[in-house]
C-alpha positions as a printed Julia matrix, in Angstrom:
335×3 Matrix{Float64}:
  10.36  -25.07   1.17
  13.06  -27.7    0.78
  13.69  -30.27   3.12
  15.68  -28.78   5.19
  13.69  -25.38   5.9
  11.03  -28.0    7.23
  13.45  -29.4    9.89
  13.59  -28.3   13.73
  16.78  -27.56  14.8
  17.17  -30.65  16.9
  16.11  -33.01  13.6
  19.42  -31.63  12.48
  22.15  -34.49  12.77
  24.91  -31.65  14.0
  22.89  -29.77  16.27
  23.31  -31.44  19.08
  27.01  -31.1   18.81
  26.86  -27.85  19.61
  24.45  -28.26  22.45
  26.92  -30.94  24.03
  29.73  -28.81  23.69
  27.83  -26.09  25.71
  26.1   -28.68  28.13
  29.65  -30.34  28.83
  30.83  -26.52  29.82
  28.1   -25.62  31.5
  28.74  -28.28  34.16
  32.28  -28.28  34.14
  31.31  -24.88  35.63
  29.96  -26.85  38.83
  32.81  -29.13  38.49
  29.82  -31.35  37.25
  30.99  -34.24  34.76
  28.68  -36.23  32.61
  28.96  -39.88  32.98
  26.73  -41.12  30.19
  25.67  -39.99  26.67
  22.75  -37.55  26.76
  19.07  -38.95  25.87
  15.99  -37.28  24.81
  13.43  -37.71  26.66
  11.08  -35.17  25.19
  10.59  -33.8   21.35
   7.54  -31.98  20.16
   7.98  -28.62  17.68
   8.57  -26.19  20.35
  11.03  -27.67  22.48
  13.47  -31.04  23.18
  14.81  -31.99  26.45
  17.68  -34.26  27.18
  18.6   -35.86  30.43
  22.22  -35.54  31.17
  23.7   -38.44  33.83
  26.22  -37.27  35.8
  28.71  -37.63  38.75
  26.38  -35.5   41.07
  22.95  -36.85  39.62
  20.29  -35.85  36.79
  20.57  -32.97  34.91
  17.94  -31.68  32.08
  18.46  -30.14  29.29
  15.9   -27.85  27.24
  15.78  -26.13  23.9
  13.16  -23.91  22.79
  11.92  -22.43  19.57
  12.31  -18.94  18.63
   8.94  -18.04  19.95
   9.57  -18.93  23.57
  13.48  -18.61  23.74
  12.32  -15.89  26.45
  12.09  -18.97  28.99
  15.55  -19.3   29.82
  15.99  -15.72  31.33
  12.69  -15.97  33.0
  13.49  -19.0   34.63
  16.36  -18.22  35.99
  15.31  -14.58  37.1
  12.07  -16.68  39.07
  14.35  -18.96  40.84
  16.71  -16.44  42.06
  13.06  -14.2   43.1
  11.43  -17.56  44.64
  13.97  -19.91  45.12
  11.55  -21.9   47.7
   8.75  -22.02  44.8
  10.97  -22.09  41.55
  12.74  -25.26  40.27
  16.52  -23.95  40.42
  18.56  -23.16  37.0
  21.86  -24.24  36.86
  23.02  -22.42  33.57
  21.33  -20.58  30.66
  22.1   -19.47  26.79
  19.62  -16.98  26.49
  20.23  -16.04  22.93
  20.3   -19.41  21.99
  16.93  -20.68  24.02
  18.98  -23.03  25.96
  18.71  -24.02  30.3
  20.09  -26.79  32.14
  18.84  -27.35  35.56
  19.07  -30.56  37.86
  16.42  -33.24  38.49
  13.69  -31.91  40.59
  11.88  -35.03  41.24
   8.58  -36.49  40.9
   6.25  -34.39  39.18
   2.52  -34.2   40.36
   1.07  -35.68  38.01
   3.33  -38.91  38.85
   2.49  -38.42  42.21
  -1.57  -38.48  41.72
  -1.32  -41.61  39.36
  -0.4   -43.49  42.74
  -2.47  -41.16  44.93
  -5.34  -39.1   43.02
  -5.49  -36.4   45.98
  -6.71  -32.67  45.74
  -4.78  -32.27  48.77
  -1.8   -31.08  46.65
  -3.52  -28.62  44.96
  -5.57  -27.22  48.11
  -1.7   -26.39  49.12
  -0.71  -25.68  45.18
  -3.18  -22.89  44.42
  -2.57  -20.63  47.86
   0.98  -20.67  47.5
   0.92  -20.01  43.64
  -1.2   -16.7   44.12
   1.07  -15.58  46.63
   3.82  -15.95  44.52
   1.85  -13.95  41.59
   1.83  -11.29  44.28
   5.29  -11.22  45.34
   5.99  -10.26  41.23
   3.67   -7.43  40.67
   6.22   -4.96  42.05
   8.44   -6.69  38.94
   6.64   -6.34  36.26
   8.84   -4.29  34.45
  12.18   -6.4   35.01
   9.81   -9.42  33.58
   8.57   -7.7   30.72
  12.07   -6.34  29.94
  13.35  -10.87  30.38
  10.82  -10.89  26.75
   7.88  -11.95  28.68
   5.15  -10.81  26.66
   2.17   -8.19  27.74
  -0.68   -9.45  27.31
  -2.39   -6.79  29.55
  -6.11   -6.11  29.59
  -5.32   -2.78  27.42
  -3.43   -4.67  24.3
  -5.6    -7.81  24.51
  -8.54   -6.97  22.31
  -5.85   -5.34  19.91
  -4.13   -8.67  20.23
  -7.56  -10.76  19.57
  -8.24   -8.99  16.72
  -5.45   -9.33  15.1
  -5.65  -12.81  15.7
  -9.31  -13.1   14.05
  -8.15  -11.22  10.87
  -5.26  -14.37  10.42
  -8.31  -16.49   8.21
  -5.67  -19.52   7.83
  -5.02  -19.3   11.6
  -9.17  -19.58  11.88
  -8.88  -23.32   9.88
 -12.75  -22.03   8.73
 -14.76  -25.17   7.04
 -12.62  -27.52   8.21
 -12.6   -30.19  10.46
 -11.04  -28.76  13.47
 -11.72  -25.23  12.44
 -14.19  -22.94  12.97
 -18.01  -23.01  10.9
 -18.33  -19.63   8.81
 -21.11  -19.06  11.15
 -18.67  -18.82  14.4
 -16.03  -16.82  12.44
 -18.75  -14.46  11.7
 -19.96  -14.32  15.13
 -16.19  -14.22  16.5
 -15.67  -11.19  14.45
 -19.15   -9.16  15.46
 -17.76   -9.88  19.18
 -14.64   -8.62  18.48
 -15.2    -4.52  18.92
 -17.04   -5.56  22.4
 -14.02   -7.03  23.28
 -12.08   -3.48  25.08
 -15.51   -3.56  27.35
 -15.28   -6.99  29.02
 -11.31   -5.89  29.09
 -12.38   -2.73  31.34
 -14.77   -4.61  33.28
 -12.59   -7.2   34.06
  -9.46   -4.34  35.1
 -12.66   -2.33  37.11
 -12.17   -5.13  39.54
  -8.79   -3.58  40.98
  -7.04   -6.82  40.68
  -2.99   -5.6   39.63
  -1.69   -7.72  36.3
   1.53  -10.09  36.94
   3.14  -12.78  35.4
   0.3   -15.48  34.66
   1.9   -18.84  33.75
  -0.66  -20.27  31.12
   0.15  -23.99  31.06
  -0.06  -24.39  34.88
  -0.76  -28.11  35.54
   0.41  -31.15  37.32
   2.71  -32.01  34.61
   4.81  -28.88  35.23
   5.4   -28.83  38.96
   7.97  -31.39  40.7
   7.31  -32.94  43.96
  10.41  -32.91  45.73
  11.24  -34.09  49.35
  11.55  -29.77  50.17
   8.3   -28.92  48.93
   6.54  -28.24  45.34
   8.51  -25.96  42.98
   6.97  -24.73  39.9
   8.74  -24.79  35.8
   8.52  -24.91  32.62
   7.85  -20.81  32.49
   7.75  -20.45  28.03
   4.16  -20.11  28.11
   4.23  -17.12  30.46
   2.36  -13.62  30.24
   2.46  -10.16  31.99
  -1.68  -10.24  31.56
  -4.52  -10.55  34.53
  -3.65  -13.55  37.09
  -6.46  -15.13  37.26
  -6.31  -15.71  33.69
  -3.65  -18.98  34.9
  -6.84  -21.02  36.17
  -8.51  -21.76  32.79
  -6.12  -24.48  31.99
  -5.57  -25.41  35.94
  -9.01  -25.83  36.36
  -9.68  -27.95  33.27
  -6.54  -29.63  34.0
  -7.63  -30.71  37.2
 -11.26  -31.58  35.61
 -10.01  -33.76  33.23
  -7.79  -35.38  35.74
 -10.21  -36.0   38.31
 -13.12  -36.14  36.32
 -14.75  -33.55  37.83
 -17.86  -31.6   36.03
 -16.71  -27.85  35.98
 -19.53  -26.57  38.6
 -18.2   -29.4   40.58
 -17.35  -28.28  44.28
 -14.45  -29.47  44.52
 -13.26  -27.35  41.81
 -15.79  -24.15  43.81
 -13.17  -25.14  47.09
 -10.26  -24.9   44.7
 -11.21  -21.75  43.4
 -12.16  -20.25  46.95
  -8.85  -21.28  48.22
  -7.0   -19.5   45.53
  -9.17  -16.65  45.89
  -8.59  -16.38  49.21
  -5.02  -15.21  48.57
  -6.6   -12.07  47.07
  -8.58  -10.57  49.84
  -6.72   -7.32  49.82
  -8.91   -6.5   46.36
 -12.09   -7.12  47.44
 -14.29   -9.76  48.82
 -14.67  -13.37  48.09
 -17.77  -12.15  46.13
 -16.23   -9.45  44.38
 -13.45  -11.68  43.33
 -15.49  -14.51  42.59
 -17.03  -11.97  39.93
 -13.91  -10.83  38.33
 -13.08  -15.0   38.18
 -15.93  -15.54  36.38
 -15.22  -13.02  33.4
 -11.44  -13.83  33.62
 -12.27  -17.57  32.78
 -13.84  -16.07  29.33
 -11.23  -13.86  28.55
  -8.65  -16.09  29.64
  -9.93  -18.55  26.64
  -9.07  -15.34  23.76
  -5.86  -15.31  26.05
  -4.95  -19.2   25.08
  -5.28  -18.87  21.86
  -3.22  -16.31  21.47
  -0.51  -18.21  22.96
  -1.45  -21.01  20.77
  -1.54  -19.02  17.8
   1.96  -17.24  18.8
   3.42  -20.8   18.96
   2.11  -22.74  15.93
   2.58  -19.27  13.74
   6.54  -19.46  14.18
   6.76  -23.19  13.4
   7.48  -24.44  10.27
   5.4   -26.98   8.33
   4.16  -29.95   8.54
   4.17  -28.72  12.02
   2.0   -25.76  11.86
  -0.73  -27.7   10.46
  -0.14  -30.29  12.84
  -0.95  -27.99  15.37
  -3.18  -25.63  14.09
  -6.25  -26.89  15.5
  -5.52  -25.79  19.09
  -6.04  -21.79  17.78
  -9.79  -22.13  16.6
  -9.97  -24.5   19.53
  -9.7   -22.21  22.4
 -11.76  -19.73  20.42
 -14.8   -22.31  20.01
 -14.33  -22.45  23.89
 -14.69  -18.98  24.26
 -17.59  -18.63  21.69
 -19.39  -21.58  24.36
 -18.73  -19.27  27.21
 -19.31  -15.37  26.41
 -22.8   -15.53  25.73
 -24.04  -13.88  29.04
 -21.49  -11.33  28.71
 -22.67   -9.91  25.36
């Protein structure tokens, strides 16, 4: 692979040519004019953002790779759905994996460095299954945007597939898996359609699960939160969304994860769900989802670091046997 072939499309000098062209018509669109040169503010192998000065305030820019060039659509499909929970899009290239959209403030995660509350989240997590609900009816429309099904009928499909990809398994190495948890991995693998049905026996509809959902991708704006950065996004069981909010919020407050604080966080998301059974009965279907969820991470791990090129794959590759050494620590009373 020559030099080039390594490169991300925004490490090439006359990329971002184009992109300026396109960001400079974009806004001229909104009789918006930039008043500075663009800046990135963030680069890692999947996507760049730039912020964009201008005569009416902030504007960001985002690129994505080929593997989540599906975000642009969704986005702006979500905000048109739930403008009142969706940061707004101003303009999108969907064949290209480009969005612009204006400054939407302070993220949470700013805001709990000065104020380390779980009130936000007590109001977060209600609101957020709601707006799962409001997009089962959609489901089709979203799938037909490029989100990706991960339903509880093509997941164990999906997670074997993923176990059969050896490299993707990093086995003997550092951050890989022992040959003794690939071997158990794979014995778990054809019990994998039974959890699935278990966890759909619960009567709980699939929607569009956002499975990065943490403090660093909702703004804090003087009309309420609004939710982003949709790439990592799956038609696949909604509760599957709390394994990284939970350990998120965890890490962030350092909370043990039978803490109850995190129980009140749960029960207040929960809540939301009442029409599908009781707190107990969905407390149940929780439980198993924050198993499966883990298979449901690496997946999107593995269909990230997969499409990059190197050295970035390997850079990355960890995360895939990662989330599956998490799910190894958790399926135990289950099998």
């Amino acid at each position: 692979m020559s030099e080039i072939e390594k490169m991300l499309p925004w490490q090439d000098s006359n990329w971002f040519e184009e992109c300026a062209q396109w960001l400079n018509t974009s806004l001229a669109l909104h009789n918006i004019e930039l008043t500075s040169e663009p800046s990135m503010i963030h680069s890692a192998p999947w996507s760049v953002v730039y912020s964009a000065m201008t005569n009416q305030g902030i504007y960001y820019f985002k690129a994505l790779c080929p593997a989540l060039k599906h975000e642009p659509q969704l986005a702006w499909q979500l905000s048109l759905w739930q403008p009142n929970l969706v940061q707004p899009v101003l303009e999108i290239d969907a064949r290209r994996g480009w969005l612009l959209m204006p400054d939407g403030g302070t993220t949470l995660r700013q805001v709990l460095e000065n104020n380390p509350s779980l009130d936000y989240w007590k109001k977060i997590l209600p609101a957020y299954a709601r707006f799962q609900q409001s997009l089962i009816p959609h489901r089709q429309e979203l799938l037909a945007l490029g989100v990706v099904n991960r339903g509880l009928q093509v997941l164990p499909r999906l997670a074997n597939n993923l176990v059969e990809d050896r490299d993707a398994m990093c086995i003997g190495q550092t951050d890989g898996l022992s040959s003794g948890d690939y071997e158990l991995l794979k014995t778990l693998m054809p019990k994998l359609q039974n959890l699935c049905d278990k966890l759909a026996r619960f009567g709980i509809p699939e929607t569009l699960q956002h499975d990065d959902f943490h403090d660093g991708n909702i703004f804090m704006g003087q009309d309420g939160f609004k939710f982003f950065d949709w790439a990592e996004s799956f038609i696949t069981h909604p509760f599957f969304t709390l394994v990284v909010t939970l350990r998120s919020i965890a890490y962030r407050f350092e909370l043990d994860e039978q803490s109850p604080e995190l129980h009140e966080l749960e029960t207040l998301y929960l809540m939301e769900w009442q029409e599908y059974g009781t707190l107990d009965h969905l407390g149940k279907a929780l439980d198993l989802a924050m198993v499966l969820g883990r298979i449901n991470r690496a997946l999107t791990w593995h269909m990230v670091v997969s499409s990059l090129p190197e050295p970035y794959r390997s850079k990355e590759a960890d995360a895939v046997p990662g989330w599956l050494q998490l799910f190894l620590e958790k399926i135990t009373p289950y099998v």
